[in-house]
MARNUNU-437516 format. One record per residue (C-alpha): x, y, z; residue in one letter; residue number from 1. Coordinates in nm, 4 decimals, padded with zeros to 6 digits, always signed. Each point is the difference from the previous one (the first is absolute). Layout:
REM residues N
PT        X        Y        Z residu num
PT        X        Y        Z      A NUM
...
END
This chain:
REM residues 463
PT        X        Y        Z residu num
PT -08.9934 -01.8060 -10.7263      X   1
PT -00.2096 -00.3103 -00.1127      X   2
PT +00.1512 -00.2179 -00.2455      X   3
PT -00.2043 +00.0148 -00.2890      X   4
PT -00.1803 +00.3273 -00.0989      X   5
PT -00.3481 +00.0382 -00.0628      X   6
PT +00.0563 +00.0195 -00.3282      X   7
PT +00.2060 -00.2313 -00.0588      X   8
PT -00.2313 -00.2478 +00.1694      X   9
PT -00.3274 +00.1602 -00.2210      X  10
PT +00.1928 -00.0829 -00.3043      X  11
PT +00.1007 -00.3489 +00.1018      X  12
PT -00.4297 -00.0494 +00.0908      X  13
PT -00.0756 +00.0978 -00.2788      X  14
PT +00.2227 -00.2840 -00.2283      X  15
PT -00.0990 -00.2446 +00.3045      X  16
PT -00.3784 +00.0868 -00.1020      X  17
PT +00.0403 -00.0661 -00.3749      X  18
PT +00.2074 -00.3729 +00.0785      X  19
PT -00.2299 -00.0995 +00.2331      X  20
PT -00.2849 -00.2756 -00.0851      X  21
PT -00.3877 +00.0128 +00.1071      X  22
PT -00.0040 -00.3171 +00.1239      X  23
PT +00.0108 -00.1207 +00.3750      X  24
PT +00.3830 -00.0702 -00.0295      X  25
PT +00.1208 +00.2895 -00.1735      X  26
PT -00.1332 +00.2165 +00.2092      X  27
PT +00.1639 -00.1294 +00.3402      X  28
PT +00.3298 +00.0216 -00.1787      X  29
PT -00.0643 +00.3347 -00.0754      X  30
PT -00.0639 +00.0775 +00.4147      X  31
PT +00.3131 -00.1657 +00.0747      X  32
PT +00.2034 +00.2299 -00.2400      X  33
PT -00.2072 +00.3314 +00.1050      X  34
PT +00.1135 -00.1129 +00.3208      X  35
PT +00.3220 -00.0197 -00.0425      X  36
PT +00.0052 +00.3332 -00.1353      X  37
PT -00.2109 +00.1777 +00.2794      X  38
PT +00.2994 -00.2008 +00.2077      X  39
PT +00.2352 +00.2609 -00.1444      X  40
PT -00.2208 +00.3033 +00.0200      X  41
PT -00.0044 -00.0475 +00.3416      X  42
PT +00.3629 -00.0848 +00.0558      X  43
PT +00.2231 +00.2769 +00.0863      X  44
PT +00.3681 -00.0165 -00.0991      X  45
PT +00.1554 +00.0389 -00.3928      X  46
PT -00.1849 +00.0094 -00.3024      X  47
PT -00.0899 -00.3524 -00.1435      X  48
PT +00.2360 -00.0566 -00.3317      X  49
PT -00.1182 -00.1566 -00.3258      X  50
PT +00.1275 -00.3440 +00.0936      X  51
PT -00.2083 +00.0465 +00.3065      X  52
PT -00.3372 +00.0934 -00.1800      X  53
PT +00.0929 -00.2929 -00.2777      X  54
PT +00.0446 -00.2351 +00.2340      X  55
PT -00.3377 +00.1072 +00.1947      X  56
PT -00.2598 -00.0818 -00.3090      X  57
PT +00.2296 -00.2414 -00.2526      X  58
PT -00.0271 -00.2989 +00.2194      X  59
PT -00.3892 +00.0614 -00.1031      X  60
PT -00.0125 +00.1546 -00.3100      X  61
PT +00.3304 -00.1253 -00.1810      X  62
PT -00.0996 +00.2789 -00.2985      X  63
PT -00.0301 +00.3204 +00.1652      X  64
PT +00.0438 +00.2932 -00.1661      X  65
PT +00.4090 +00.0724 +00.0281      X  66
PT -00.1228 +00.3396 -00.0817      X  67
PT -00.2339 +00.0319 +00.2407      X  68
PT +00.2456 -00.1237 +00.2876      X  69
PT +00.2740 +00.3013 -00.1700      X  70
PT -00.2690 +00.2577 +00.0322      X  71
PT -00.0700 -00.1429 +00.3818      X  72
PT +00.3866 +00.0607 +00.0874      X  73
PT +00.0539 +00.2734 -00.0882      X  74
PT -00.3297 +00.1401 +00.1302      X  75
PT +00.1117 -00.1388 +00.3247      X  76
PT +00.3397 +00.1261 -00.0056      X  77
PT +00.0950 +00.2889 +00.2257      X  78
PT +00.0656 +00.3623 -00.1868      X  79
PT +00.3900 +00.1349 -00.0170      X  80
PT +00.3002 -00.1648 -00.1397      X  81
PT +00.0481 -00.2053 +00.2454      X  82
PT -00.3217 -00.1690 -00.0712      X  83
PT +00.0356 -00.0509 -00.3829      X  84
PT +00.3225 -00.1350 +00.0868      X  85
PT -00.1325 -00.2862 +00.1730      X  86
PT -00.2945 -00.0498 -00.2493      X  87
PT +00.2342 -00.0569 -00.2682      X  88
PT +00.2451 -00.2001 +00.1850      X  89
PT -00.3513 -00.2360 +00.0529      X  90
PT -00.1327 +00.0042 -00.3513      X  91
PT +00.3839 -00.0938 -00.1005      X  92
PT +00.0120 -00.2981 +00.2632      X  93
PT -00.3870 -00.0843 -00.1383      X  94
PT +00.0797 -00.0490 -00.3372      X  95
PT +00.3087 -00.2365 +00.0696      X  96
PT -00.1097 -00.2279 +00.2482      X  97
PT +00.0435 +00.0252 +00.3597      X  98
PT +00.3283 -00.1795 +00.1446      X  99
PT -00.0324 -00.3633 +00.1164      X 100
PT -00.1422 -00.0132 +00.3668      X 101
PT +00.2532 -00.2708 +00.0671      X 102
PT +00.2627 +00.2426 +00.0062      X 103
PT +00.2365 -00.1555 -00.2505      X 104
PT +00.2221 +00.2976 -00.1160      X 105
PT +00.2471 +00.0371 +00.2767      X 106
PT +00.1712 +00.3130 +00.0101      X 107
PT +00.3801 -00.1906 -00.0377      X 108
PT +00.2551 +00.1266 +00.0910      X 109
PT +00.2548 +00.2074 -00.2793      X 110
PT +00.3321 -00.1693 -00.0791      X 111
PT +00.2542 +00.1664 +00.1465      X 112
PT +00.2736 +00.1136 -00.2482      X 113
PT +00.2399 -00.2968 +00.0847      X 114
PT -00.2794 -00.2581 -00.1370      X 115
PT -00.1509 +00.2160 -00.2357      X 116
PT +00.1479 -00.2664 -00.2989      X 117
PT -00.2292 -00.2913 +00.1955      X 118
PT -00.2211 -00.1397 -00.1887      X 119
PT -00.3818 +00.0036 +00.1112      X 120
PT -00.2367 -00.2923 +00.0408      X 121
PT -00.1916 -00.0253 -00.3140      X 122
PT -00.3446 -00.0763 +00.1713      X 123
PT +00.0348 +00.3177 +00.2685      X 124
PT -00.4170 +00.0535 -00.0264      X 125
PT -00.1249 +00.3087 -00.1644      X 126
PT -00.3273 +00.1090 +00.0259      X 127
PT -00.1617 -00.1923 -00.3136      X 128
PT +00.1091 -00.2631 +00.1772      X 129
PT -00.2550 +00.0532 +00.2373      X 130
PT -00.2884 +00.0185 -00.2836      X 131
PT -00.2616 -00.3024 -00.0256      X 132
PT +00.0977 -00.1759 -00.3573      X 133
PT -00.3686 -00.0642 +00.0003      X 134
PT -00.2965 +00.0781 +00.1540      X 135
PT -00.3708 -00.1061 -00.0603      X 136
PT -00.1197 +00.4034 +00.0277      X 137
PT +00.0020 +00.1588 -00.3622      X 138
PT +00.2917 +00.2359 +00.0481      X 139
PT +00.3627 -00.2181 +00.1637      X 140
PT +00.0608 +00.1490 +00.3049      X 141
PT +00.2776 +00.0135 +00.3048      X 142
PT +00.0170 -00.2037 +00.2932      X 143
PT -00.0899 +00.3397 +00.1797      X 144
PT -00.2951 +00.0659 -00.1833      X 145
PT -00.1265 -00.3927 +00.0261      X 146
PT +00.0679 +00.0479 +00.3823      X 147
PT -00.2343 +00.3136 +00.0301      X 148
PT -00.2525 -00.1139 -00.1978      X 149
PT -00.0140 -00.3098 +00.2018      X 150
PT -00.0360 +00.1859 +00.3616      X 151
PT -00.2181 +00.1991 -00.1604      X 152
PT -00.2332 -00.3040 -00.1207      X 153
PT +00.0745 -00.1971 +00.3277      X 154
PT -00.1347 +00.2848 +00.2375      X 155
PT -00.2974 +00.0730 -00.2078      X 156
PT -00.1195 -00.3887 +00.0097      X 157
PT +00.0623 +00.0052 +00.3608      X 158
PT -00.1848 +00.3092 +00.0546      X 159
PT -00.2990 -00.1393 -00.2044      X 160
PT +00.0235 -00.3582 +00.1513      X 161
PT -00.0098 +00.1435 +00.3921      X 162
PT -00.1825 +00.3221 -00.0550      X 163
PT -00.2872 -00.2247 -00.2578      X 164
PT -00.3564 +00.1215 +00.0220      X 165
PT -00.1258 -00.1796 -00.2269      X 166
PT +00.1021 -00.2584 -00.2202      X 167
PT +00.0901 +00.1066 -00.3009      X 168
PT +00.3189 +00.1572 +00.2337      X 169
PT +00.1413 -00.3585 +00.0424      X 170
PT -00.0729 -00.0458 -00.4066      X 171
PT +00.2025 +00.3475 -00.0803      X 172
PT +00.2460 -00.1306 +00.2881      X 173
PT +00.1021 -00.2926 -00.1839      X 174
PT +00.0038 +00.1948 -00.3099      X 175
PT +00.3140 +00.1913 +00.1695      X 176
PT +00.1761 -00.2835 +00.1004      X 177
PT -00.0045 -00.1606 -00.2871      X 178
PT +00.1599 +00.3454 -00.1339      X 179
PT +00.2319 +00.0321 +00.2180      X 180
PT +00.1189 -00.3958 -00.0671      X 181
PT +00.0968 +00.0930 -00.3583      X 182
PT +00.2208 +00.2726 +00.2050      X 183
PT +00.1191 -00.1815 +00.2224      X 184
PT +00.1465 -00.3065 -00.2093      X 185
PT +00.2172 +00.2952 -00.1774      X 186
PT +00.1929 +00.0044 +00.3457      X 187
PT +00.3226 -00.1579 +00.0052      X 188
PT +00.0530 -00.2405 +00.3299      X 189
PT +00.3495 +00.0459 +00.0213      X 190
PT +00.2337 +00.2737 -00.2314      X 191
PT +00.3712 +00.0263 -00.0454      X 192
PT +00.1528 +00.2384 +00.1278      X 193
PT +00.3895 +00.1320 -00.0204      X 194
PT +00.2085 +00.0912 +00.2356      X 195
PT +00.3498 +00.1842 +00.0143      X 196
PT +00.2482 -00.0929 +00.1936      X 197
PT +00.3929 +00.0609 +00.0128      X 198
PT +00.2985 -00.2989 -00.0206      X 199
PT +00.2539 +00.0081 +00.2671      X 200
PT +00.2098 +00.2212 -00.2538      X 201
PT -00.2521 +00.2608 +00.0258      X 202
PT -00.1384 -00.0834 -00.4008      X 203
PT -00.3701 +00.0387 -00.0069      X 204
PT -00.1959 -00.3292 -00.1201      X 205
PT -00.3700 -00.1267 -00.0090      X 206
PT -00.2082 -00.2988 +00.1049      X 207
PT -00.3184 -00.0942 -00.0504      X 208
PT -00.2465 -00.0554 +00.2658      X 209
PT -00.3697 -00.1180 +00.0382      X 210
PT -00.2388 +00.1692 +00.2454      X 211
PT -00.3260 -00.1072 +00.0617      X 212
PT -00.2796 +00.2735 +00.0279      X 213
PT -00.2062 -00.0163 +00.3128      X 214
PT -00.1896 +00.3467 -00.1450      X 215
PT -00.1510 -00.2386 -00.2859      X 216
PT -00.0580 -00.3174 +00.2402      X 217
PT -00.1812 +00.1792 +00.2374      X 218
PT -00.2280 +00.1297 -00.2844      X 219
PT -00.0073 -00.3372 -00.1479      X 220
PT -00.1334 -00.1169 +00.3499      X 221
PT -00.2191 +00.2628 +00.0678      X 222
PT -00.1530 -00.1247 -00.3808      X 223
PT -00.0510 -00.3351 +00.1549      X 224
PT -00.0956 +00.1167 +00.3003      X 225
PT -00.2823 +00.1260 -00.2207      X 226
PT -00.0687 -00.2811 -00.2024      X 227
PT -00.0751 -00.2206 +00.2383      X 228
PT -00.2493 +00.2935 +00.1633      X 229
PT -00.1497 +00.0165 -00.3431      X 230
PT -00.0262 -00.3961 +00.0222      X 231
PT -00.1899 -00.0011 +00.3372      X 232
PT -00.2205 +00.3141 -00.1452      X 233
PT -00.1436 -00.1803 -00.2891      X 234
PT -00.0628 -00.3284 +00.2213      X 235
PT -00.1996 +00.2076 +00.2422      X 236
PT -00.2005 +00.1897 -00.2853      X 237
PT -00.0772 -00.3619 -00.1239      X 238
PT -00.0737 -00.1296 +00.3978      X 239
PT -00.2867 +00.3366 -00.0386      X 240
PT -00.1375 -00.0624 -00.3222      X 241
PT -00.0814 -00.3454 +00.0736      X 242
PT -00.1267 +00.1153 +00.3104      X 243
PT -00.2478 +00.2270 -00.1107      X 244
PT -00.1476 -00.1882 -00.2626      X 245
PT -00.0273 -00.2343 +00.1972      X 246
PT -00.1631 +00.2051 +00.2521      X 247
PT -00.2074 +00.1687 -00.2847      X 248
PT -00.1264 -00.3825 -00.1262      X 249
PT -00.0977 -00.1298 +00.3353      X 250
PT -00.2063 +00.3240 +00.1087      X 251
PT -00.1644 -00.0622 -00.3368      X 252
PT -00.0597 -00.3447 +00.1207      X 253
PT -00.1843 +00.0794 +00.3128      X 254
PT -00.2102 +00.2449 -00.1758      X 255
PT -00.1078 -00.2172 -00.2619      X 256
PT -00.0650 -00.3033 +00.2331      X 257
PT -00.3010 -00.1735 +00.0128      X 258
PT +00.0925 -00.2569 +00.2633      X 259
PT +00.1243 -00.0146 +00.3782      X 260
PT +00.2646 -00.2338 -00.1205      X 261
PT +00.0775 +00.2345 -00.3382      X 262
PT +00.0013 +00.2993 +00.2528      X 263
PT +00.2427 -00.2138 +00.2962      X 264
PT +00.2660 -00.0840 -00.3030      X 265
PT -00.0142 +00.3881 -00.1679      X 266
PT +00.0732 +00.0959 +00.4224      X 267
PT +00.2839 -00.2374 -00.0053      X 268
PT +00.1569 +00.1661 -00.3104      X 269
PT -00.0153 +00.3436 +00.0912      X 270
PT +00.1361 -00.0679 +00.3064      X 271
PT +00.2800 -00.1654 -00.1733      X 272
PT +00.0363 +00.2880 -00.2029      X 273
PT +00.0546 +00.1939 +00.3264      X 274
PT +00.2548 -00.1775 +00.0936      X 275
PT +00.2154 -00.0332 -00.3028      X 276
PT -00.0341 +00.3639 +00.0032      X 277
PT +00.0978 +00.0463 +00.3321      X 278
PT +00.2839 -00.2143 -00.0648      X 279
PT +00.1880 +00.2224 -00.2404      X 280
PT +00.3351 +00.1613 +00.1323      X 281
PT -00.0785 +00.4021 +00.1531      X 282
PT +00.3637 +00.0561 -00.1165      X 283
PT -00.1850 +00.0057 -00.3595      X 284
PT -00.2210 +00.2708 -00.1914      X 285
PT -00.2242 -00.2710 -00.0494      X 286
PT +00.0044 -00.0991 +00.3494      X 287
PT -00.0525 +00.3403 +00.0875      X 288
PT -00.2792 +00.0227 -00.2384      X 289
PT -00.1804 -00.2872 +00.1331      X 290
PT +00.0915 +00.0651 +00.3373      X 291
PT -00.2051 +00.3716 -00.0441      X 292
PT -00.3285 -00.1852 -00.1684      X 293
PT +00.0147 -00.2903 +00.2129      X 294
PT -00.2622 +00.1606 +00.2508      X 295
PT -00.2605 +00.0977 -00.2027      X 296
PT +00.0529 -00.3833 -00.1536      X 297
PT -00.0012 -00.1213 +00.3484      X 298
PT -00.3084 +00.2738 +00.0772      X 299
PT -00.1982 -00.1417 -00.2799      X 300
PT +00.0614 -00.3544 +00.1043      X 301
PT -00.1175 +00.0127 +00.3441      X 302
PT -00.2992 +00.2263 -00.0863      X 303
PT -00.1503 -00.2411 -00.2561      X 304
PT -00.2806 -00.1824 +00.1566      X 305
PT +00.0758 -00.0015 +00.3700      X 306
PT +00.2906 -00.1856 -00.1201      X 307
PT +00.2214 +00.0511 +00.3279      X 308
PT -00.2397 -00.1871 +00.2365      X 309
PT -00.0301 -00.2644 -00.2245      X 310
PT +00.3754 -00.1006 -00.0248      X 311
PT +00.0553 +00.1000 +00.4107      X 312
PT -00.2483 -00.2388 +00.0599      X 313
PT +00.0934 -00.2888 -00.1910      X 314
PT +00.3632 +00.0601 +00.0210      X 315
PT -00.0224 -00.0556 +00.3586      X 316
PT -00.2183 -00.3382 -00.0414      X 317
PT +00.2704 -00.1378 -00.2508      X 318
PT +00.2917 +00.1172 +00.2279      X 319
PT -00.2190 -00.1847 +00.2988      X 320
PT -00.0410 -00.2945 -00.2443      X 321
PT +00.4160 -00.0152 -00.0300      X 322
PT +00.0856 -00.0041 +00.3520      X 323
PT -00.2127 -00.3689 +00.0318      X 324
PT +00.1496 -00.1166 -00.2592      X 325
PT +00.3938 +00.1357 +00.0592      X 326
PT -00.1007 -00.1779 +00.3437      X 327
PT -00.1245 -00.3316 -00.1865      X 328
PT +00.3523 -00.0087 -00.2012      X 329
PT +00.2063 +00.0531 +00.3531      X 330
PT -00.2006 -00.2933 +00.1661      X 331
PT +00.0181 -00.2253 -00.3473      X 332
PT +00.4127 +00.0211 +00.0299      X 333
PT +00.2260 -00.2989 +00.0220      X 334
PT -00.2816 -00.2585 -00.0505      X 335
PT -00.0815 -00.2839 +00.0600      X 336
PT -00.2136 +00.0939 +00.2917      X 337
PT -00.2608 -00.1394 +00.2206      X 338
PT -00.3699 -00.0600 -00.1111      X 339
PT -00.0913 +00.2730 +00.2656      X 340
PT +00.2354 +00.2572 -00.0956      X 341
PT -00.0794 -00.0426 -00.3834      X 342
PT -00.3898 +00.0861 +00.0759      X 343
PT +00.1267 +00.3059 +00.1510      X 344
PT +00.1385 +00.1354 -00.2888      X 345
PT -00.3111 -00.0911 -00.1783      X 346
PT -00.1691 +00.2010 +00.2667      X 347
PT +00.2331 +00.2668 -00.1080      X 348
PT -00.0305 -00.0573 -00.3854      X 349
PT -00.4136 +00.0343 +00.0323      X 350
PT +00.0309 +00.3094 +00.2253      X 351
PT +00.2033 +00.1472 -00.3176      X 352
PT -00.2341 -00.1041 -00.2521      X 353
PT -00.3154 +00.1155 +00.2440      X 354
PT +00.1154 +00.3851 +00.0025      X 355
PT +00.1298 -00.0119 -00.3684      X 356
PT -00.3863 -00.0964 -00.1029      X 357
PT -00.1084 +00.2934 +00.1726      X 358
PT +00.0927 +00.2079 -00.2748      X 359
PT -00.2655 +00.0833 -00.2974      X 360
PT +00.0066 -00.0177 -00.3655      X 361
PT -00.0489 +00.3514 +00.0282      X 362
PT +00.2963 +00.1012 +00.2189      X 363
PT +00.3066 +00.1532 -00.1564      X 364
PT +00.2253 -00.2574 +00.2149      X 365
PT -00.2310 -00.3098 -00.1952      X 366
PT +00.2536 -00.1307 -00.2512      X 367
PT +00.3172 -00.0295 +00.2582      X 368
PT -00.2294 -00.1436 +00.2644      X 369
PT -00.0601 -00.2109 -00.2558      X 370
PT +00.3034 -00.0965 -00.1092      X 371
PT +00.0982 -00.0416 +00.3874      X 372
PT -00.3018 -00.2519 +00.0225      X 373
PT +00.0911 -00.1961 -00.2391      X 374
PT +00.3671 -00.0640 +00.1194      X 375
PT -00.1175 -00.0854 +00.3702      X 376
PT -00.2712 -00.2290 -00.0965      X 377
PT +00.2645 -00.2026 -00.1596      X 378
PT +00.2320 +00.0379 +00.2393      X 379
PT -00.3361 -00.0892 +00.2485      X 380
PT -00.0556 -00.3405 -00.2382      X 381
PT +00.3924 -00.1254 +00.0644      X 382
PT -00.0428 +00.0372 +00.3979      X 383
PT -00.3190 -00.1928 -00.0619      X 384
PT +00.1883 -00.2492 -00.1585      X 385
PT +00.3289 -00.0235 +00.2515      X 386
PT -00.2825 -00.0335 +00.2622      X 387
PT -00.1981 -00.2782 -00.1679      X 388
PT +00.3458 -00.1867 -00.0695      X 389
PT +00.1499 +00.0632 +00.3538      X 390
PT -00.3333 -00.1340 +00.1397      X 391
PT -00.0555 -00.3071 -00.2409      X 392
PT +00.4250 -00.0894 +00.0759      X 393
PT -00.0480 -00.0090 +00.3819      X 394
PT -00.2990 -00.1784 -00.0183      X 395
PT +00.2121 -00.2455 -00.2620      X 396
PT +00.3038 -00.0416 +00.2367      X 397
PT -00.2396 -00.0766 +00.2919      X 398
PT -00.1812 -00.2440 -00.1474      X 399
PT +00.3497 -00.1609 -00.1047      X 400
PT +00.1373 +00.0383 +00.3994      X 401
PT -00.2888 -00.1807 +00.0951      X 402
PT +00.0901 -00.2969 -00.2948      X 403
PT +00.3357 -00.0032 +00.1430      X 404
PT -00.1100 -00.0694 +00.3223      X 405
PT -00.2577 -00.2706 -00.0605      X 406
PT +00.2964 -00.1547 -00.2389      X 407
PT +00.2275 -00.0184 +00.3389      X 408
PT -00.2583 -00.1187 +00.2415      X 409
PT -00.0858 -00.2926 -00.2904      X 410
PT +00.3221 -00.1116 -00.0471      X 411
PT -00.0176 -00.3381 -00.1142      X 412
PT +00.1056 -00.2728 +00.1689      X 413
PT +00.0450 -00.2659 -00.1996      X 414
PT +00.1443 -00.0216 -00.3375      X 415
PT -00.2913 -00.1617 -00.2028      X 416
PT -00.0940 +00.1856 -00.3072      X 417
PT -00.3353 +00.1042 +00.0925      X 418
PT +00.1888 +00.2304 +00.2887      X 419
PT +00.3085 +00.1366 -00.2098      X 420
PT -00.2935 +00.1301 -00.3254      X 421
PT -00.2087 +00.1456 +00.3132      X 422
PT +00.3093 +00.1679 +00.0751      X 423
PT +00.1168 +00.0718 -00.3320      X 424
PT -00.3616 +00.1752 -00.0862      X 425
PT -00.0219 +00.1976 +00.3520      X 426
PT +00.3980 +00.1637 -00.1052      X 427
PT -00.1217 +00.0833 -00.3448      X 428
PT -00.3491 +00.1589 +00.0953      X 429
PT +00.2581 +00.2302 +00.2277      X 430
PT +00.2003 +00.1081 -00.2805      X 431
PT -00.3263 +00.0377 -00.2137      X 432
PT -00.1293 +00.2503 +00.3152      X 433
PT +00.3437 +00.1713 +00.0513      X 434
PT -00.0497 +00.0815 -00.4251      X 435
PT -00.2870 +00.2327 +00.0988      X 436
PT +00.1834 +00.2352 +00.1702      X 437
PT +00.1106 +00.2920 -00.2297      X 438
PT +00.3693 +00.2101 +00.0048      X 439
PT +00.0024 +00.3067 +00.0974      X 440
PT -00.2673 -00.0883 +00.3399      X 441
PT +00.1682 -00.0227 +00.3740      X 442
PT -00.1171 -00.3643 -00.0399      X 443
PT +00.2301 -00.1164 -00.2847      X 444
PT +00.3921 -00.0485 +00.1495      X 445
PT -00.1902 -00.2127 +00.2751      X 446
PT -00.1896 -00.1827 -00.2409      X 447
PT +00.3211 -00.0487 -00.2323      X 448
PT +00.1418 -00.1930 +00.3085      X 449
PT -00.2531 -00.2365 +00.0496      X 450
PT +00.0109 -00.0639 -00.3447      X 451
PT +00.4000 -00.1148 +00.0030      X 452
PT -00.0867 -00.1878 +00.3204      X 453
PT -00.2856 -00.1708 -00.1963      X 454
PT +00.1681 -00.0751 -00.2972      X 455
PT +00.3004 -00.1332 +00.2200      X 456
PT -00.2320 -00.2628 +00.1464      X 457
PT -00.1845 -00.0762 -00.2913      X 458
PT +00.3767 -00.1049 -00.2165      X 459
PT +00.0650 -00.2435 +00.3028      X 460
PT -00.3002 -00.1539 -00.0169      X 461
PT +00.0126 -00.0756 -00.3420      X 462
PT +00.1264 -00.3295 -00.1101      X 463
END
């Protein structure tokens, strides 16, 4: 037979009709508990209990009718004896408090009629002693019922979270979590528990030992586990929002432009927009979301004013436009270089600029062809300017060679003063030549030689 009735799951409908909001949120916890009910009507095996059917709607509505739940159980309980056995047996366990999950009370073992005088350890747990002291729910409740109302909590968020259709899922999501926190501090880490044991003498004694709950970390991981999924939710749902305004202002933009150059930057935008959106993680409802309009945003893009040829076009001019100038920067490495090879890398610099120009005010590709332009006609003007400096320093340093050799084919041959200020005036017009030639040009480490040489000379000459 199914596990809950029909009526017994009319009646609880009913009370989950009357606790149940209008708004958005409300009414998606209500699906989850109807659910979880229709879950049991379709499950075959023994009838749910009371603390079953509690446990199904109070992690969602903490007041529901106690009543209500009575009438439920025993609706749902089967007919004969045997059946109102077990229904009261239920409602007895219900009213008490289920037992600690953790297991605490140990079934010890009976002193045997030798130790029967032993005395025995005052803190053997009980099960108050596995009640919450305090809880942050109205009523104080036990570990066990923390525990289930924290699964409970944990699986609805994830269900919301990875099943979301829309946002206000991830809202009511968190919502749970947050819940099932107040729950899940309630949980003890570690507990005490104590254990019988006999002495060598056969006298029964017990010792106190902790043990460590791996049922209660593995929820507490699975809770941060869905925290940090939470986390990455709400930065996506951010990552779309921005997106689509930001898709929604630039199409704006390019509908209200009035220029090529108002129309080229509201282009740019939207296609920015694209791409942020693009950008967000699939894992994500929002990524999914924006994954699902993305074509008709991509549709509309393309389609307004023969907007695909346009950027084809000039993308492939700019893309033309880099390979000159990624050429250029290859030839211009580890300067200095010769006059020649520096007017080749003009060559390439002007090439560049040529196919960048090509582009019209018009064209969607205008403001990053004209950025572009702007960076290789400067980098144009500094080859310029490494040429003109390479070609004034070898000029310099052959004017000086030919100084240095008139110097040594008019070496003075007598000593009079007339010969040695000649001399004197022919070294320092050398050095004064040798000045002209710039660092940096193939030129200047020659020229930086003759200098020494000159200067040499010109300190013995000197009186």
């Amino acid at each position: 037979m199914a596990s809950l009735t029909r009526r017994a799951d009319e009646i609880l409908r009913a009370e989950v009709e009357k606790c149940a909001g209008k708004d958005r949120l409300s009414q998606l916890e209500k699906k989850l508990v109807l659910e979880e009910l229709e879950k049991l009507r379709s499950q075959k095996g023994s009838p749910a209990s009371l603390e079953e059917l509690r446990k199904i709607v109070i992690s969602t509505y903490p007041y529901f009718s106690i009543k209500v739940l009575d009438k439920a159980a025993r609706a749902n309980r089967p007919a004969g004896i045997w059946g109102k056995i077990k229904t009261a047996t239920v409602l007895t366990i219900g009213s008490v408090g289920a037992l600690g999950v953790l297991g605490i009370v140990s079934h010890l073992p009976q002193p045997t009629e030798q130790n029967a005088t032993e005395p025995v350890a005052q803190n053997t747990p009980t099960p108050a002693a596995v009640t919450s002291p305090s809880s942050p729910a109205p009523e104080t409740m036990s570990i066990d019922d923390n525990y289930a109302r924290a699964i409970a909590l944990v699986e609805q968020s994830d269900r919301l979270i990875n099943q979301a259709t829309t946002a206000a899922d991830l809202v009511l999501g968190e919502q749970k979590l947050t819940q099932a926190k107040a729950h899940i501090d309630e949980l003890p880490v570690t507990y005490e528990s104590t254990e019988p044991y006999y002495t060598r003498r056969g006298r029964l004694r017990y010792r106190q030992t902790t043990v460590y709950s791996d049922q209660f970390a593995s929820l507490r991981s699975k809770f941060e586990q869905m925290q940090a999924q939470i986390f990455q939710e709400k930065q996506a749902k951010t990552l779309l929002n921005q997106g689509e305004q930001a898709l929604k202002t630039a199409k704006q933009q390019y509908q209200q432009a009035k220029t090529s150059a108002s129309r080229a930057a509201a282009i740019a935008s939207w296609q920015a927009a694209l791409d942020r959106l693009a950008q967000i993680p699939t894992e994500t409802w929002a990524g999914k979301t924006a994954a699902e309009k993305l074509t008709a945003y991509q549709r509309d893009f393309e389609q307004s004013e023969n907007l695909t040829d346009s950027i084809e076009r000039t993308g492939k001019v700019i893309q033309a436009a880099k390979q000159f100038a990624l050429q250029a920067a290859k030839l211009g490495q580890n300067p200095p270089h010769p006059v020649a090879k520096w007017r080749q890398i003009e060559n390439q610099w002007e090439e560049a600029i040529s196919r960048l120009q090509q582009i019209r005010v018009q064209d969607p590709n205008y403001i990053n062809a004209q950025k572009l332009l702007a960076t290789y006609k400067t980098n144009l003007g500094i080859v310029q300017t490494r040429r003109q400096a390479e070609e004034a320093s070898v000029y310099a340093l052959e004017q000086a060679k030919d100084l240095v050799k008139s110097w040594i084919a008019n070496t003075p041959t007598n000593n009079s003063v007339w010969e040695q200020n000649r001399t004197l005036s022919q070294l320092q017009g050398i050095i004064y030549q040798l000045q002209k030639v710039k660092p940096g040009t193939t030129a200047y480490r020659e020229a930086q030689q003759l200098s020494q040489w000159a200067q040499q000379n010109l300190k013995q000459m000197q009186p």
